[in-house]
N, C-alpha and C positions, 0 to 999 in steps of 0.2 A: 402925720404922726404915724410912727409902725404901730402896726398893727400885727402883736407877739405870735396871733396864729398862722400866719403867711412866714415860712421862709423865704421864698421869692415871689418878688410882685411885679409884673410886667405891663406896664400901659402904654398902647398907641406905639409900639416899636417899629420903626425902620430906620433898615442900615443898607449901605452901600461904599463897598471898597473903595479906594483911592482910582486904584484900576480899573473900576467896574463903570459899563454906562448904565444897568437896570439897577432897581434897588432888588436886595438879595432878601432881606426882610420887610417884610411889607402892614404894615396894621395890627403886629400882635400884641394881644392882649390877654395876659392867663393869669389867674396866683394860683400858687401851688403851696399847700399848709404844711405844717412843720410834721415828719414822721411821714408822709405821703410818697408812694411809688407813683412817678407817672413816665407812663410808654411814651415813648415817642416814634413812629413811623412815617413813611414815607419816599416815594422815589429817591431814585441817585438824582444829586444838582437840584432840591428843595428848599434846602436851606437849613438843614440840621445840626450841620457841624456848626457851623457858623450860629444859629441862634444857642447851640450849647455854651460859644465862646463868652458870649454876651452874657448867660446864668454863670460864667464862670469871673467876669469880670476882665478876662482878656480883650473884650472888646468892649468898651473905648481904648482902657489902659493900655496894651499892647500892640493894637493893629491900627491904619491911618486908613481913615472915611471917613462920612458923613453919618451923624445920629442925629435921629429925632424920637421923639418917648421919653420913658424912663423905664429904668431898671432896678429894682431894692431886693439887696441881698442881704437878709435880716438887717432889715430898716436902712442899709446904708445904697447911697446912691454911689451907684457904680462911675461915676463923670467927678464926684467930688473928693472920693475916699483912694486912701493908695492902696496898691495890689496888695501887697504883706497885710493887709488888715484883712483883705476877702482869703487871702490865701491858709490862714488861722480858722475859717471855719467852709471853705468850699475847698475838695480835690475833683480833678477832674482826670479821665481817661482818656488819653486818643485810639482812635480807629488803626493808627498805625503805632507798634509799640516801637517798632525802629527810634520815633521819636522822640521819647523815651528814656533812653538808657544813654547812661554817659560814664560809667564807672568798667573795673576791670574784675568786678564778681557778682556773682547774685547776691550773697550777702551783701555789701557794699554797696549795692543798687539799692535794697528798701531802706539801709542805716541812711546814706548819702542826705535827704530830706529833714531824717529828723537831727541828724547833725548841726543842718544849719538852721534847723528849729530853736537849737540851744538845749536840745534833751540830756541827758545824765550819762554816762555810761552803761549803768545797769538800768535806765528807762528802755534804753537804745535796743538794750539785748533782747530783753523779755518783748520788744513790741516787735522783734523781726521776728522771734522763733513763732511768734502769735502766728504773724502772715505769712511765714513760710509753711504752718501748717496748714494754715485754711487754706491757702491754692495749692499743695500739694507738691511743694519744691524743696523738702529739708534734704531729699539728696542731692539737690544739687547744687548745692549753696555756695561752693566754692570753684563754680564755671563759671569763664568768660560769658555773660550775656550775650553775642552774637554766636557762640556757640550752639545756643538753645534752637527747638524748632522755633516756627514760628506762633504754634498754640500755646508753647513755654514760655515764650519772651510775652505774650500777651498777660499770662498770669505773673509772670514778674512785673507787668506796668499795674496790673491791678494790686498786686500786695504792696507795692512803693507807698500807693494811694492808703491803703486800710490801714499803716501802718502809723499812719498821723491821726486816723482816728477820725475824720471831718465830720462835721454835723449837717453836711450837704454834700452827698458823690454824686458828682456827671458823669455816666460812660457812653462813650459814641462807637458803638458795634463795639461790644466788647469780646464776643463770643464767635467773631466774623474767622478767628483761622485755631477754632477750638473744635475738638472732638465730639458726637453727641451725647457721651455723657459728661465730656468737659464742662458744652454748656449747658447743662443738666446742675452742674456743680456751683458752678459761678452766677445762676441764680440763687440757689440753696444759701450758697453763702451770702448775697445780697436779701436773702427776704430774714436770713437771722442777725445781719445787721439791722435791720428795720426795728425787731425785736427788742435783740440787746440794747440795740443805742437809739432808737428813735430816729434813726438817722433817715434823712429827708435823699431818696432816691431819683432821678432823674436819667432812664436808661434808652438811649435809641437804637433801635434793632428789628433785622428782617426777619430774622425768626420769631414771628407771633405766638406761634403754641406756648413756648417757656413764657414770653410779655405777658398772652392773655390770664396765663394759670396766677400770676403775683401781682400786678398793675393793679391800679385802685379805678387809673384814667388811663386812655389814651387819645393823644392829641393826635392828628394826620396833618402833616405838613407837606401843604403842596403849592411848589410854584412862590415860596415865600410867602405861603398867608397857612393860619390854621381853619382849615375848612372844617375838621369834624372835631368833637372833644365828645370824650363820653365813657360811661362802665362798660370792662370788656364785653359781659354778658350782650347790652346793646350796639355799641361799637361796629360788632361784627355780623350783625343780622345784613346789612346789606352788600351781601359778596359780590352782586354784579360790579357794582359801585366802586368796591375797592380793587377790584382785581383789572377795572377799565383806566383807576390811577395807578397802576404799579407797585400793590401790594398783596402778601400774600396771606390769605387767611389762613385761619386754623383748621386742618382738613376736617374733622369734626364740625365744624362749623357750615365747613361746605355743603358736606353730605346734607347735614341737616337743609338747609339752604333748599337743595333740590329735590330730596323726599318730600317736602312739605308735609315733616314727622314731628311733631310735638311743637311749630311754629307759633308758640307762644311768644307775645310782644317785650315780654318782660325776663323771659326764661330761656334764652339762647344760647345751645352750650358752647363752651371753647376749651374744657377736657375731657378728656376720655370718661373719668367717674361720671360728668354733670350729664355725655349723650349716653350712657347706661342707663342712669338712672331714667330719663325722657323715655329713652325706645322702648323700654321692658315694660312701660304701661300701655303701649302703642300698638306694639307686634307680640305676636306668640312665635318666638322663634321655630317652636317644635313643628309649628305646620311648615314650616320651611324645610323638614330634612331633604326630602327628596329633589328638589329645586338645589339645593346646597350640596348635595351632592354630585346633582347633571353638572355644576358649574365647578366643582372638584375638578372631576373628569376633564373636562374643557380646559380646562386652565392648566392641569397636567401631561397633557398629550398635545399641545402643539408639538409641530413638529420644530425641531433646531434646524439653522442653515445650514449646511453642506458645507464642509470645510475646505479653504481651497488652499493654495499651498503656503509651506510651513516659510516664514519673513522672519521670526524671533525664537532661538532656542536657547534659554538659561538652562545650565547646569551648575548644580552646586556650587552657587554666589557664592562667596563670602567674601564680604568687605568690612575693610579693619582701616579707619581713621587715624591720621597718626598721635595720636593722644592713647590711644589705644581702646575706645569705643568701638564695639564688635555692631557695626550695624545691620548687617545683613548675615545671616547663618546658613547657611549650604542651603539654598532655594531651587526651586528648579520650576520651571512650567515652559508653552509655547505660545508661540502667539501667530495665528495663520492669516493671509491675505482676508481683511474686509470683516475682520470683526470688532466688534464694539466694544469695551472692556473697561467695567470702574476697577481701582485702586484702593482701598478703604482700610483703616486703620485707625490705631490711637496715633496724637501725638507722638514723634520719636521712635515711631515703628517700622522705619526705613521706607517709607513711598518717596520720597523726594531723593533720597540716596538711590532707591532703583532706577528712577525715569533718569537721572544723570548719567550713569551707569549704561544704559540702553541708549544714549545717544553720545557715547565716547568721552564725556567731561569728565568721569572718572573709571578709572582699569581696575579691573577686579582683582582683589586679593589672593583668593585661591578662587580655582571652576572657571566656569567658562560663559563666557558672550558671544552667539556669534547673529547678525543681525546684515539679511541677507545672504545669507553662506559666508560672508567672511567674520573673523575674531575681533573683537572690538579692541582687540589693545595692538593690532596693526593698522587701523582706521584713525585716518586725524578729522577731526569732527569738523572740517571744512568740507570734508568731502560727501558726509552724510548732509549736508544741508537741503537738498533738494529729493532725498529719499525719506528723511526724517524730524522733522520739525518738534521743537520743543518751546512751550510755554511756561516760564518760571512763576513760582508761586507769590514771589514777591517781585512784578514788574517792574520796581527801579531798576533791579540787577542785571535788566535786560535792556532799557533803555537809555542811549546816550546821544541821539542825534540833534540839532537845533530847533526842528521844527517836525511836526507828525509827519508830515511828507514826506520828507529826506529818511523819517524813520522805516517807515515802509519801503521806500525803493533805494534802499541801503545795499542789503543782499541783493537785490535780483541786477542793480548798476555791477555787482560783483561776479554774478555769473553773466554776465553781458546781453544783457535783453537791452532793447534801444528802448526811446524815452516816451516811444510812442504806446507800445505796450505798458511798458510801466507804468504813462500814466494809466492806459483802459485797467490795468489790475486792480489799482492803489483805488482808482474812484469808484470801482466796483465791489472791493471789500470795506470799505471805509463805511459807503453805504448801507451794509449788513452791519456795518458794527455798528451804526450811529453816531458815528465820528465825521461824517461831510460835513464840510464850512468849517471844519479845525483844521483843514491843512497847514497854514500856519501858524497855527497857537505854539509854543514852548512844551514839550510833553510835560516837566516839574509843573507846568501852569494849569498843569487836569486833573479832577478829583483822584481820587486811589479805582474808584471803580472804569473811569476813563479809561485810565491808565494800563488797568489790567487789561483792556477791550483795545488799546493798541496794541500792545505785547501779544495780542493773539494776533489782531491783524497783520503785524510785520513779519510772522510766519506764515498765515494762510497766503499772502499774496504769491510765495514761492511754489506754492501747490505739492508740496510734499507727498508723500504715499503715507506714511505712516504720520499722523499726529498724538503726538501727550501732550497733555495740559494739565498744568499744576495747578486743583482749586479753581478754576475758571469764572466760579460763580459770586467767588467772596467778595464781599461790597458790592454787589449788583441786588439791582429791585428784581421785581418779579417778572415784569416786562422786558427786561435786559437778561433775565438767566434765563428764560423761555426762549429770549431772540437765539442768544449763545448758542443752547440746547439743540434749539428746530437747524440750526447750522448745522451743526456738529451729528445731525441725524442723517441732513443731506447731505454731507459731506461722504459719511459711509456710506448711503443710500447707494452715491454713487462709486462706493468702492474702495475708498478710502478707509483704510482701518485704520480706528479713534481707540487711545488708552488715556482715560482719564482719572486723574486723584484727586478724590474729592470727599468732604466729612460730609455733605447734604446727601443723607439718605434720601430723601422724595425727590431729590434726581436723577439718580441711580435708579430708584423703583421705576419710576415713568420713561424713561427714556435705553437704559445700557443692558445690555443683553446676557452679560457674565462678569462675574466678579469676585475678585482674588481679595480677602483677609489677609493683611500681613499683622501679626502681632508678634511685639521683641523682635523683630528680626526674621523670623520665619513664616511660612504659609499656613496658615489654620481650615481657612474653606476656599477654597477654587472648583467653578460652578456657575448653572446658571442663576439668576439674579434671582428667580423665585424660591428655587432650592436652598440659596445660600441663606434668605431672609426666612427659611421656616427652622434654622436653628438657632433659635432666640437666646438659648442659654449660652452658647459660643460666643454669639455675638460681643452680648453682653461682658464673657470677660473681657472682649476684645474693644473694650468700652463702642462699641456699636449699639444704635438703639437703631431698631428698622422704623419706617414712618408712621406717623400717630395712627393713620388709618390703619395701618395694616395690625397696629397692636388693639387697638378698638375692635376689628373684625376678629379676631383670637380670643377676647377674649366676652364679646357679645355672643358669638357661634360656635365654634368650633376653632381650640388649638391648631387641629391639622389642617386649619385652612388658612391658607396665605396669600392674602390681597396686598396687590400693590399698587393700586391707587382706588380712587371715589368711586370711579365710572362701574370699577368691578364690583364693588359693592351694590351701589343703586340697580345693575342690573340682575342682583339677585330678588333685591326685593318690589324692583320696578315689572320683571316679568310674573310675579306671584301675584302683585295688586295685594298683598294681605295687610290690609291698618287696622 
């Protein structure tokens, strides 16, 4: 019999594909009550997407496997009842919005659904302008959706969804190629759905700090079973734990974790307010000035590398699309052998127009490119391939080979390396990505985070000099963006100069050594990475939020101090001993 306070009720669940020899879901068992946020996390290849499809009712319905359990999506069993019945009160999100969209405008993207709902005309209107306002797209309502960036096309799959209104939303990484106060935003607007409509949330995502601030629960899915379930506050007290499965906690969290400051069983914070309020009963900051000030100093006066010679000089970009979208505005910077360099910006603020741009897929409107000493609109991007490697934001657009194998020793079969090298590259990058024993899987047959982790690997095998990577990290766990990372460190360690675009602030802080603001079009701060993140208020227009630690250190100590990760903190108040 339902049971009205459970929207979804899951017992004894496992599934396994048609295709598959392991089962993918294995023994869950959860309800989730009507009005209730619950997280969902956990590594790449767990089983997340796949147990959403199952709350979604796409699995039995839509997909061919093997089910055992049961699944009730207010009260109805997902094996008995048809899709259009669950589809009336569950929307769900994919991780990729590509998937998506099938219409020839943003308008026409959120109407599309309730069209075939059977809604009114004037229902139809008033619920698009609704969701074109809450994700922030009423200007752009009459673009082609493939037009859009790729954190656009993401809030157009979200608003398709709010715009039916469901009494149950799944979203599987909804926030994974959004800006940080994008997704900043798109939980704002998921915790006042909760509000308004009672509406029962079910969100999976690697960015914990926004999960922990709105979640009621979170479940950790590992390996196909739910090993942990519980309140963020407890959830997150065991860092070692999570961070040894492949997730990331809430640097507040951490910190806390390792001070062994306020380590209350019950009272674990996971925002900035909850470890304020903790510390300030804890420490006296004021006996810290002097300690906070040697580590000022310290932190300000390292010394920078040594510049060595000039590989990239932009002069006065400006690129103009032919629709006539001015994406880049007379920009200018350099870029010298062996250095490290993030990208960062809002959505639609030309990083993915620049990194094309710097490796010849597209010619500059007005100014100049020249990369190497020579012009880039004399250069056919066959010829950069071995000087300059580029990684696309969305890997399908990059991959087309039959098997991951053939994908990797693609290019280098074309600059004529024999097959014996090839293969010692292929098996020696594959191995860094985490991709050995998929030589020949189907690249479409690999998750989205895979995917991205071949699209780097079929460039690194060529051993370029200069690398971009577009977003590198999106859809990877914690384990897999650290792996990336510590690459992509050694890789310049050893000389290779890395430019990367990326919205993950806590990458950027821990790892890249300067970095260029583009906002609209043009450069706002270019700099290094600690200078850039101590103008908070720029950022900010530049919807940039720097990493929760470094905003908890600002504003527990001192404004003018700017930490970019834990370690720098803990060693403020690890060398004073003051609790």
């Amino acid at each position: 019999m339902f049971n009205n306070q459970y929207d979804i009720e899951i017992e004894n669940l496992w599934w396994k594909y048609a295709t598959s020899k392991d089962w993918i879901l294995k023994n869950i068992s959860i309800k989730i009550r009507k009005g209730e946020f619950l997280g969902i996390v956990g590594p790449s290849g767990a089983g997340k997407t796949t147990l959403c499809l199952c709350m979604s009712g796409l699995i039995p319905l839509r997909s061919k496997g093997l089910m055992n359990g049961k699944v009730l999506i207010k009260g109805m069993d997902t094996k008995s009842i048809s899709l259009q019945k669950i589809i009336s009160k569950v929307g769900i999100v994919f991780q990729d919005p590509d998937t998506q969209l099938v219409t020839m405008s943003v308008e026409d993207e959120i109407a599309f659904p309730l069209e075939n709902m059977g809604f009114s005309k004037k229902e139809i209107k008033e619920r698009v302008e609704e969701a074109l306002k809450i994700v922030g797209l009423e200007e752009y309502r009459e673009k082609y959706p493939y037009e859009l960036s790729g954190g656009q096309k993401q809030r157009l799959a979200i608003a398709s969804i709010l715009a039916l209104k469901p009494e149950i939303l799944i979203l599987d990484e909804p926030t994974s190629d959004l800006d940080p106060i994008g997704k900043k935003e798109v939980f704002s607007i998921l915790s006042k759905l909760r509000k308004e409509y009672n509406a029962t949330l079910i969100v999976v995502e690697h960015n914990t700090e926004e999960l922990a601030k709105y979640a009621n629960r979170i479940a950790f899915l590992y390996n196909g079973e739910i090993i942990k379930l519980d309140a963020p506050n407890r959830f997150f007290k065991d860092i070692e734990f999570l961070k040894e499965k492949g997730v990331y906690p809430p640097q507040v969290s951490e910190f806390f974790y390792y001070s062994k400051i306020g380590n209350n069983e019950n009272n674990f914070p996971v925002t900035i307010e909850e470890a304020i309020n903790i510390i300030k009963k804890e420490i006296n900051i004021k006996n810290l000035k002097n300690r906070i000030n040697q580590i000022h100093n310290k932190l300000y006066t390292k010394k920078n590398r040594e510049l060595e010679e000039e590989i990239i000089n932009v002069k006065n970009l400006v690129y103009e699309y032919p629709d006539g979208t001015i994406a880049l505005k007379g920009i200018s910077f350099k870029v010298h052998k062996g250095e490290y360099i993030a990208i960062v910006g809002p959505n639609g603020s030309g990083k993915t127009t620049l990194a094309k741009i710097l490796v010849a897929l597209l010619k500059p409107t007005n100014g100049e490119v020249k990369i190497f000493g020579e012009d880039t609109r004399n250069i056919n991007v066959s010829d950069l391939a071995t000087k300059i490697g580029y990684v696309y934001q969305n890997p399908d657009h990059q991959l087309f080979s039959p098997t991951v194998y053939e994908e990797c020793a693609y290019g280098l079969r074309n600059l004529g390396f024999n097959e014996k090298e090839i293969k010692e590259r292929i098996e020696e990058t594959l191995e860094i990505m985490g991709l050995n024993g998929l030589e020949n899987v189907e690249p479409f047959m690999l998750s989205k985070g895979q995917r991205q982790r071949l699209a780097l690997a079929a460039t690194l095998v060529l051993k370029p000099e200069v690398i971009i990577v577009d977003e590198p990290t999106t859809g990877q766990d914690m384990k897999q963006s650290e792996a990336i990372m510590e690459l992509l460190n050694k890789l310049n360690k050893d000389g290779k100069t890395i430019i990367v675009i990326t919205h993950n602030m806590r990458i950027v802080a821990e790892h890249i050594k300067r970095t260029i603001v583009l906002m609209n079009g043009k450069i706002i701060l270019d700099g290094n990475t600690r200078e850039v993140f101590s103008n908070i208020e720029l950022l900010e227009e530049a919807s940039i939020y720097p990493p929760q630690i470094t905003l908890f250190a600002k504003e527990l100590i001192n404004k003018d101090l700017t930490i970019l990760n834990t370690y720098e903190l803990l060693e403020i108040l690890k060398l004073n001993k003051i609790r």
